[in-house]
C-alpha positions as CSV (number, residue, x, y, z in Angstrom):
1,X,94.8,24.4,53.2
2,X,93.7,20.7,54.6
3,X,92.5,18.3,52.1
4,X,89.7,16.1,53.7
5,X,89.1,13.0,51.6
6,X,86.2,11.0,52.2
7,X,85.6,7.3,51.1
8,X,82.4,6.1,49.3
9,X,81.0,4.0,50.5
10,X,82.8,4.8,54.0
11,X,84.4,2.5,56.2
12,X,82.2,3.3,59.0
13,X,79.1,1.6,59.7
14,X,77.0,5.2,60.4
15,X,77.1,8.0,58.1
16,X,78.9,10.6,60.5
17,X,81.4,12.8,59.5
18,X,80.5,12.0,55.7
19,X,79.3,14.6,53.2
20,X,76.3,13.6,53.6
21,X,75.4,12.9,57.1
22,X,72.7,15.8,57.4
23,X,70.8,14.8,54.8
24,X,68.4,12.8,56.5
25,X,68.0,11.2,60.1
26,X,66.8,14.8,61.8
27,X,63.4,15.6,60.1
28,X,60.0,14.3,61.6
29,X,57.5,13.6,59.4
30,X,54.1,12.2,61.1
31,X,53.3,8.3,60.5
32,X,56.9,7.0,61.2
33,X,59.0,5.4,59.2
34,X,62.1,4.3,58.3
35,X,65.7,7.3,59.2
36,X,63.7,9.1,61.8
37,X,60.1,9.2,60.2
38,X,61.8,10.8,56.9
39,X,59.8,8.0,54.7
40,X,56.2,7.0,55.1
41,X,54.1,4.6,54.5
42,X,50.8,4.5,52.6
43,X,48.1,2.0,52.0
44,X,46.9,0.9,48.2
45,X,44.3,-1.2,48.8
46,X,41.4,-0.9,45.8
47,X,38.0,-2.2,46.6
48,X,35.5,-4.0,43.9
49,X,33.1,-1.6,42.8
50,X,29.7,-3.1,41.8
51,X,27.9,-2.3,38.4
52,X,24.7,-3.4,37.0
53,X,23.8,-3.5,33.6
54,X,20.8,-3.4,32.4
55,X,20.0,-4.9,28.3
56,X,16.0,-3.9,28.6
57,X,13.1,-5.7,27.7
58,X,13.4,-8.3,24.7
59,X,10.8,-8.1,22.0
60,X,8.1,-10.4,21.2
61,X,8.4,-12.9,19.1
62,X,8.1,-12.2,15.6
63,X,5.4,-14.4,13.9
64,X,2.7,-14.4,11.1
65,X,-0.2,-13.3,13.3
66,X,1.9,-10.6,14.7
67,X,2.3,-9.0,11.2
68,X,-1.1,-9.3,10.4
69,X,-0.4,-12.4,8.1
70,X,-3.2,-15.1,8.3
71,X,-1.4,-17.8,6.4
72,X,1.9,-18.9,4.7
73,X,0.2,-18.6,0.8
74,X,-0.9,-15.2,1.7
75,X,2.6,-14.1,3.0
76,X,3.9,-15.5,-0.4
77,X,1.6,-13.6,-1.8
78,X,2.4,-10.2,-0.3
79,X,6.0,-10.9,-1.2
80,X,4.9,-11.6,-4.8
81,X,2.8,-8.9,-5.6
82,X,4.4,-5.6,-3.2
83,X,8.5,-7.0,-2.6
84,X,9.8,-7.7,-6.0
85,X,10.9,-5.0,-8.2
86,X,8.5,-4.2,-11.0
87,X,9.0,-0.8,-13.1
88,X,6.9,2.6,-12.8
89,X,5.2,3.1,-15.5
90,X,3.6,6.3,-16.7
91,X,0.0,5.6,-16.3
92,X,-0.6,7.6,-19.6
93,X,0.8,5.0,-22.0
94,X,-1.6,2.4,-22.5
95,X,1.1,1.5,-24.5
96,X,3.6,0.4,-21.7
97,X,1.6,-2.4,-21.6
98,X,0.0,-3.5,-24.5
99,X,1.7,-3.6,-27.7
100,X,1.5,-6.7,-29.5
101,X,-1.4,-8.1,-28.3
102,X,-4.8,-6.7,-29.1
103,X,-5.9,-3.5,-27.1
104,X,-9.5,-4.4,-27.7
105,X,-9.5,-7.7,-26.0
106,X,-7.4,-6.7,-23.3
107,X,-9.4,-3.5,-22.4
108,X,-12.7,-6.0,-22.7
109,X,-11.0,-8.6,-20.4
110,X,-9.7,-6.1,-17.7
111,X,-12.9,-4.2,-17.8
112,X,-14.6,-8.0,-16.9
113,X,-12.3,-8.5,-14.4
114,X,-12.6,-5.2,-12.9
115,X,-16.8,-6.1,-12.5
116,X,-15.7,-9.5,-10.6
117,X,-13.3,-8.3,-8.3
118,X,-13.7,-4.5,-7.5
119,X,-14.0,-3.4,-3.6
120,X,-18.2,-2.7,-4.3
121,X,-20.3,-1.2,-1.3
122,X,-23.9,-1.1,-0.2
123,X,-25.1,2.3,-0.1
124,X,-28.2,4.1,1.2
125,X,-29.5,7.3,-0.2
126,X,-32.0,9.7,0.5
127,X,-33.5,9.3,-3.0
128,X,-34.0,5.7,-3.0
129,X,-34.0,3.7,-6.1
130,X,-37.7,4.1,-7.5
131,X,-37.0,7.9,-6.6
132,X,-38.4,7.9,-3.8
133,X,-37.5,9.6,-0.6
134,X,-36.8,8.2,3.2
135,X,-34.6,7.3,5.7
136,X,-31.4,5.3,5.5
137,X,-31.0,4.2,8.7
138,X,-33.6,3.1,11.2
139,X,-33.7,1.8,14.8
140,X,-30.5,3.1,15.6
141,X,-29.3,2.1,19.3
142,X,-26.4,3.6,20.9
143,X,-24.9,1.3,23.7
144,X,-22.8,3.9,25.5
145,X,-21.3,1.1,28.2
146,X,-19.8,-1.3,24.9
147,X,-19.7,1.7,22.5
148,X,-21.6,0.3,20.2
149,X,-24.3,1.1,17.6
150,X,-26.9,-0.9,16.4
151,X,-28.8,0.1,13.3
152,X,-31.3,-1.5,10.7
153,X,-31.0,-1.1,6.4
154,X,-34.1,-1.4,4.4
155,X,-33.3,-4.2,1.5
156,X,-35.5,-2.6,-0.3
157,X,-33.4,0.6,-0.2
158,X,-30.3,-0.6,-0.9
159,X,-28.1,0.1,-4.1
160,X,-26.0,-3.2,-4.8
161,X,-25.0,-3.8,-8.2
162,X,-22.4,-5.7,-7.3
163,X,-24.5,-8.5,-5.3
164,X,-23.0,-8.6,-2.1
165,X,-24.4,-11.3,-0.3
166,X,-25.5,-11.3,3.2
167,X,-27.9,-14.0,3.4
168,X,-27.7,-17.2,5.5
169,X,-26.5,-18.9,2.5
170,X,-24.0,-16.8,0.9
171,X,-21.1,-18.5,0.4
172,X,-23.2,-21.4,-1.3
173,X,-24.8,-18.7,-3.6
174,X,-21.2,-17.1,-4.7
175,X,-20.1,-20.6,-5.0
176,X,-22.8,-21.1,-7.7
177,X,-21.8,-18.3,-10.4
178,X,-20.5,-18.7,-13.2
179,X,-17.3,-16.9,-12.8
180,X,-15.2,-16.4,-9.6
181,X,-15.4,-13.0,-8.2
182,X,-13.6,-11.0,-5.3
183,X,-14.3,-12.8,-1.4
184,X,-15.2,-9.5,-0.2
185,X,-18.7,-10.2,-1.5
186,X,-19.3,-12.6,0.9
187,X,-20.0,-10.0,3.0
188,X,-21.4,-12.5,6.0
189,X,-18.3,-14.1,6.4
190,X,-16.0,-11.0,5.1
191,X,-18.3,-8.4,7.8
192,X,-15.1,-7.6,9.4
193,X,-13.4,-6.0,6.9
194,X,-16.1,-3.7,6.1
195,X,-16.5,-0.3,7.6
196,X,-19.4,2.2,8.0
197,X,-18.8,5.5,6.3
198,X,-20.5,8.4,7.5
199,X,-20.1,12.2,7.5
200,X,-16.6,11.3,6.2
201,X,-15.7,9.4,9.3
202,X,-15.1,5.8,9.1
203,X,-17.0,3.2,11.9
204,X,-15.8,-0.8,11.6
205,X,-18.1,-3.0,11.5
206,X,-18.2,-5.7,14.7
207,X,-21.5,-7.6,14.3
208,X,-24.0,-8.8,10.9
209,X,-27.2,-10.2,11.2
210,X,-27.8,-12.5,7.8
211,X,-31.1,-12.3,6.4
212,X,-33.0,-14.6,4.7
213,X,-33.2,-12.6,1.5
214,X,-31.6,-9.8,-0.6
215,X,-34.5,-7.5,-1.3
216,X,-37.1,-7.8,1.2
217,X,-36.8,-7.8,4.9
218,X,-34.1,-5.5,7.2
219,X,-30.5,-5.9,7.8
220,X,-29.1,-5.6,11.0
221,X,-25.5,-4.0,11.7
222,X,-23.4,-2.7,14.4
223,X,-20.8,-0.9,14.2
224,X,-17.9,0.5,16.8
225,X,-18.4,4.1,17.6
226,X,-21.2,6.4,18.2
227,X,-21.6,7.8,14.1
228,X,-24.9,8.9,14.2
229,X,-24.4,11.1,17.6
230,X,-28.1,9.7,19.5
231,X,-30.5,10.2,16.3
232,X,-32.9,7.5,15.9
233,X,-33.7,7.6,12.1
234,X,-30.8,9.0,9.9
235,X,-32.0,10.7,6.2
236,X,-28.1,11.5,5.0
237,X,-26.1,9.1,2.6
238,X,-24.8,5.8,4.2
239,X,-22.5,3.7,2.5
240,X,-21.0,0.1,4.0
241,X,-17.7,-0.3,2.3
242,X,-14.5,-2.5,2.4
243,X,-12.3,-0.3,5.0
244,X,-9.8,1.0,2.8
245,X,-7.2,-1.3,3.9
246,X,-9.0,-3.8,2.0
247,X,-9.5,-1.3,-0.6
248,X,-5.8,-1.0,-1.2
249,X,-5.0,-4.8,-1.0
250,X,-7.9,-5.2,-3.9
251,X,-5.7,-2.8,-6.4
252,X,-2.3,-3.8,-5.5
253,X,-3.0,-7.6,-5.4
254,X,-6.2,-8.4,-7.5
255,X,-6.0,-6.0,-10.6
256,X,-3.0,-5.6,-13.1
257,X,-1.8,-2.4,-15.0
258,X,-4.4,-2.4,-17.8
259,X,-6.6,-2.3,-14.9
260,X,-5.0,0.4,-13.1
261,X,-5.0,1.8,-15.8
262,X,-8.2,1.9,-16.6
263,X,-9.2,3.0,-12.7
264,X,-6.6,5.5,-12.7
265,X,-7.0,6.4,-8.8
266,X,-4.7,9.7,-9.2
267,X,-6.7,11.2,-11.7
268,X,-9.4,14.3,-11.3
269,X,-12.1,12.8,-11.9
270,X,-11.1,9.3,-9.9
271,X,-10.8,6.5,-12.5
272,X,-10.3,8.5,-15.7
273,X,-8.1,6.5,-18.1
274,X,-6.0,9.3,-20.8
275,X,-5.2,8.1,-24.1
276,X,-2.8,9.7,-26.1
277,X,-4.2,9.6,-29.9
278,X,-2.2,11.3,-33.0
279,X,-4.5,13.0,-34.8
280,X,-4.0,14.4,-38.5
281,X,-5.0,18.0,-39.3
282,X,-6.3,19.5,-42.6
283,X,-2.8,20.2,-43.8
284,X,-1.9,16.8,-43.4
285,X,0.1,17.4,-40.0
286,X,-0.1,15.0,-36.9
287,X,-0.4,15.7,-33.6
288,X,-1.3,13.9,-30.3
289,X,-4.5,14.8,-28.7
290,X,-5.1,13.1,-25.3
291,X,-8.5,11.9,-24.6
292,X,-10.1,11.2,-21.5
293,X,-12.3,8.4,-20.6
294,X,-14.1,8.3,-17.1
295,X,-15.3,5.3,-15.7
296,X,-18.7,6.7,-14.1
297,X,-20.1,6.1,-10.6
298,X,-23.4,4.8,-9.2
299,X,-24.0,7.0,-6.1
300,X,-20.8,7.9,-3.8
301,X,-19.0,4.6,-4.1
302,X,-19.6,1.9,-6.4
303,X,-18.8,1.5,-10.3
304,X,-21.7,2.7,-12.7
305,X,-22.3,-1.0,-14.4
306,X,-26.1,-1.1,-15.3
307,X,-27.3,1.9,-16.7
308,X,-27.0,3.8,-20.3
309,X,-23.9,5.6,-18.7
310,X,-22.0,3.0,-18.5
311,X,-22.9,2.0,-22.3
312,X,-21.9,4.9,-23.6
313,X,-18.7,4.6,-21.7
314,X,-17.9,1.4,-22.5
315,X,-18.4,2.2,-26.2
316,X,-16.0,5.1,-25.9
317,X,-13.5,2.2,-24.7
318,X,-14.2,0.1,-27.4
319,X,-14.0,2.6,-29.7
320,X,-10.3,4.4,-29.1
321,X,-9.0,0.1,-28.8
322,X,-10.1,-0.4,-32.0
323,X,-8.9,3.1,-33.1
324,X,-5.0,1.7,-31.3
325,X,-5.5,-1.6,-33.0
326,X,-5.8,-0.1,-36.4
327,X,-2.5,1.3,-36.1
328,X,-0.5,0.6,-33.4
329,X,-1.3,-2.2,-30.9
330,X,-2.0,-5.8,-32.0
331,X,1.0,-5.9,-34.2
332,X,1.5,-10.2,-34.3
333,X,-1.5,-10.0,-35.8
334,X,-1.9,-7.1,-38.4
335,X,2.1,-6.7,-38.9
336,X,4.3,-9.4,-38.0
337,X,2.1,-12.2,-39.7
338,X,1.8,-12.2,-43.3
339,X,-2.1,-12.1,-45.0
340,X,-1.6,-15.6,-46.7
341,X,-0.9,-17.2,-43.2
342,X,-4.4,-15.9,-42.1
343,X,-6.0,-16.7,-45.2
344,X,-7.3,-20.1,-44.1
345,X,-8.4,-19.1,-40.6
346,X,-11.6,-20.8,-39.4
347,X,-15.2,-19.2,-39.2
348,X,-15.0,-18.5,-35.6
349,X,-10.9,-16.8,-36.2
350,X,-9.4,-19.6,-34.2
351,X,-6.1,-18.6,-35.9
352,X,-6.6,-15.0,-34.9
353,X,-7.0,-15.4,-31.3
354,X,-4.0,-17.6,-31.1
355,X,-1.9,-15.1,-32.8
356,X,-3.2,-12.8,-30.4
357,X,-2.8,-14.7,-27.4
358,X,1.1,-14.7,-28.7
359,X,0.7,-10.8,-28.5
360,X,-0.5,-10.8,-25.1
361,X,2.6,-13.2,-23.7
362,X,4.8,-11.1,-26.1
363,X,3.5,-8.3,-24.1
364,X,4.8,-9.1,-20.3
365,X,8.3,-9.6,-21.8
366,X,8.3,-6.6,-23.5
367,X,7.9,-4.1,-20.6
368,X,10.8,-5.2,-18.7
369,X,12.8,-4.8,-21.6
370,X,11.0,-1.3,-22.2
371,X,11.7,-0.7,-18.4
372,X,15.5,-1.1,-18.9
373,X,15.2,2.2,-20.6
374,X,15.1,4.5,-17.6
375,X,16.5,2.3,-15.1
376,X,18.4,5.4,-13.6
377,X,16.2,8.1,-13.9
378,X,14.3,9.3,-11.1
379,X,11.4,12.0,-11.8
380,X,9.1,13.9,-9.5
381,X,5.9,12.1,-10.9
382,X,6.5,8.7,-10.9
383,X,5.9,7.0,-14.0
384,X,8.9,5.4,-16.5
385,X,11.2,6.0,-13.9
386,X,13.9,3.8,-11.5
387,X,11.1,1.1,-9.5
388,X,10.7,2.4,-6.4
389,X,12.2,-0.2,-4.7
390,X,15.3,0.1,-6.0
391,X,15.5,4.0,-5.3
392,X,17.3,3.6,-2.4
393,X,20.0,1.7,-3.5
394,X,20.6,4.3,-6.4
395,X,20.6,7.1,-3.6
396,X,22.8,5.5,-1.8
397,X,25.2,4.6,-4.9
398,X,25.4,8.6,-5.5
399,X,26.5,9.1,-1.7
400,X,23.1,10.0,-0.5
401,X,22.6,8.8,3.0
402,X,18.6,7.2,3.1
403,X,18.1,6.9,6.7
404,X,16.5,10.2,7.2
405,X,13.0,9.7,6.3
406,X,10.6,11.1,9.5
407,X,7.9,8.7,8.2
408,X,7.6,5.1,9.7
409,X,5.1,2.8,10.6
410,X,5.2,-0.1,12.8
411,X,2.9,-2.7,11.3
412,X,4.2,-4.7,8.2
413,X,0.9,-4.5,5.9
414,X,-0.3,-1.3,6.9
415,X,3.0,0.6,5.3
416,X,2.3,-1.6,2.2
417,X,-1.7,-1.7,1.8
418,X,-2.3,2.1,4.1
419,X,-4.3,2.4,7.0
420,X,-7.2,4.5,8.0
421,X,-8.0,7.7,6.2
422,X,-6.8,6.2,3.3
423,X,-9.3,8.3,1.2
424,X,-8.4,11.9,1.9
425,X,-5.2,12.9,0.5
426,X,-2.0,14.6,2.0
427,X,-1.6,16.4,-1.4
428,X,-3.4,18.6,-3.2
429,X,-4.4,17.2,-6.8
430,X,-4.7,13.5,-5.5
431,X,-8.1,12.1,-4.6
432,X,-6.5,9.3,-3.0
433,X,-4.0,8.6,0.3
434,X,-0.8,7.5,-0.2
435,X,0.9,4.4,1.6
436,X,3.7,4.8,4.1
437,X,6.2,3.5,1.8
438,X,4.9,5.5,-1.5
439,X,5.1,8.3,1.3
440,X,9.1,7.3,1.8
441,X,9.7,6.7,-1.4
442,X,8.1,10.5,-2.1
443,X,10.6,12.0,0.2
């Protein structure tokens, strides 16, 4: 048998007569190439592709006026009053905030506070004051191109304990008083933040006319809206309120917890203050009694403060004070001060109201130390539970995720202060409307 050998590379300069001369060199292959077309070439060329991007529309810039903040002072205010963490306290316990000090001044002082700064009204009724009927609103004029409506109050109609002024010269007049009471009453200047409530609608007011006096003569209002549907002289209740925007700013920012207290808005009846009073029995046993104490109302709106109703509820005030003072409240002065030092007090008790003016500071340290008590608990019903405002973070420090409330709002003070409708509530057993963040903080 023949033994070819064949040399790698070989010594010729084609491949013939090597092993592997067939391999390439015979097959076509369309496009050309190198060996006969066997290899091809390709382009691999990539163009630019062009992409926009689009970041949207930037928002406005934030500023004061765009939160609904008229001034630096009353932003610092705000912050004050709804942004630092204060404790829930259970409205129940009179107690929670007045301990040392004497319960019989502080109920007085809060109830003359209350007077001088409560959101008051001007109402119209049917039954006028000398019971006597009529109408409540006359010359009404509907301006269907502006949506407007113009309509006229008989001063000598109107219920207005509270002196809201509308006169040429009102802020002279408030200027004048003795003590300092809420700017809402000047309601010529203020006219903007009142609103007509009708048939349980709300209308804001746009336009006041001052008059020249408070009793005699007509006041002329418009409001936005069409409230009165085309009548001409209205007979049915009318009352010209703060809107209750204003309404909520007044309680959060102008009255304290004794206050609060004492116009418990969550109650049925609306401002009933309970009291929680140990009582002994005939076998000598003690138990508490709560007792409630309802602030009454003149008309739809405004505080009862002139008649024998309110007399008799003030001496029901004075009377369960005096009752906590005995026993429980005022304690610088009837237990942590010894008889001999209050001896030598003066005619006029100058060393008793010092001692309790001690109390009262004594007080406003003493519930935040009380409040350290249920720092983590959290209840349904708020009230000597975690603040609200920390009630995320504890969420959050059990492994809760809190970004799955469905309730938001877009305007800074309205979700702190409410909005419209503030006066019918989501919840039955609450004669009141809830904020958007007490709603949060609810769910």
């Amino acid at each position: 048998m023949a033994v070819n050998k064949f040399l790698c590379p070989p010594i010729a300069a084609t491949g013939s007569g090597s092993f592997s001369d067939d391999l390439v060199g015979f097959q076509l292959v369309q496009g050309g190439g190198l060996t006969q077309g066997n290899f091809e070439f390709t382009v691999g060329v990539t163009e630019k592709t062009n992409r926009e991007f689009y970041t949207g529309t930037f928002s406005d810039p934030i500023n004061l006026t765009s939160m609904g903040v008229e001034s630096v002072a009353q932003s610092k205010v705000i912050f004050e009053n709804n942004f630092k963490v204060y404790p829930n306290y259970d409205l129940s316990e009179v107690t929670n905030f007045t301990l040392y000090g004497s319960m019989t001044k502080r109920i007085s002082t809060s109830v003359t506070t209350i007077i001088n700064y409560f959101p008051a009204a001007l109402e119209m009724q049917f039954i006028g004051i000398n019971y006597t009927t009529g109408t409540t609103a006359s010359n009404v004029v509907f301006d269907s191109i502006e949506n407007t409506t113009k309509f006229d109050l008989d001063l000598s109609r109107i219920r207005n304990p509270f002196g809201i002024d509308f006169t040429v010269n009102s802020t002279r007049n408030l200027s004048l008083k003795e003590v300092q009471v809420s700017p809402l009453r000047d309601m010529t200047i203020e006219y903007k933040k009142y609103s007509l409530f009708y048939l349980g609608n709300e209308f804001p007011l746009i336009l006041l006319l001052p008059t020249t006096s408070l009793t005699s003569g007509l006041l002329t209002i418009y409001v936005e809206g069409n409230p009165f549907s085309g009548e001409t002289q209205i007979y049915n209740d009318i009352v010209v309120r703060p809107n209750d925007y204003e309404v909520n700013k007044v309680f959060n920012e102008s009255l304290d917890d004794v206050e609060n207290f004492i116009l418990n808005r969550n109650s049925v009846p609306k401002y009933t203050a309970q009291f929680k009073i140990p009582q002994m029995s005939d076998g000598g046993q003690y138990s508490v009694t709560s007792t409630f104490i309802t602030w009454p109302l003149s008309g739809k709106w405004n505080l009862d403060i002139v008649s024998s109703t309110f007399t008799t509820y003030l001496t029901k005030l004075n009377a369960v004070s005096e009752d906590f003072d005995s026993y429980r409240t005022n304690l610088i002065a009837r237990f942590l001060t010894t008889d001999a030092f209050k001896e030598f007090d003066t005619v006029g008790q100058k060393m008793q109201k010092v001692l309790q003016i001690y109390g009262r500071s004594f007080d406003e340290i003493n519930k935040f130390i009380n409040a350290l008590a249920f720092m983590n608990s959290v209840h349904y019903n708020t009230g000597n539970d975690i603040p609200s405002q920390l009630l995320k973070n504890l969420a959050q420090t059990l492994g809760w995720n809190t970004s799955i409330s469905p309730i938001s709002n877009d305007n800074f003070l309205n979700s702190v202060f409410g909005s419209t409708d503030s006066g019918v509530s989501h919840f039955s057993g609450l004669p009141t409307q809830q904020t958007p963040d007490e709603l949060n903080y609810q769910f």
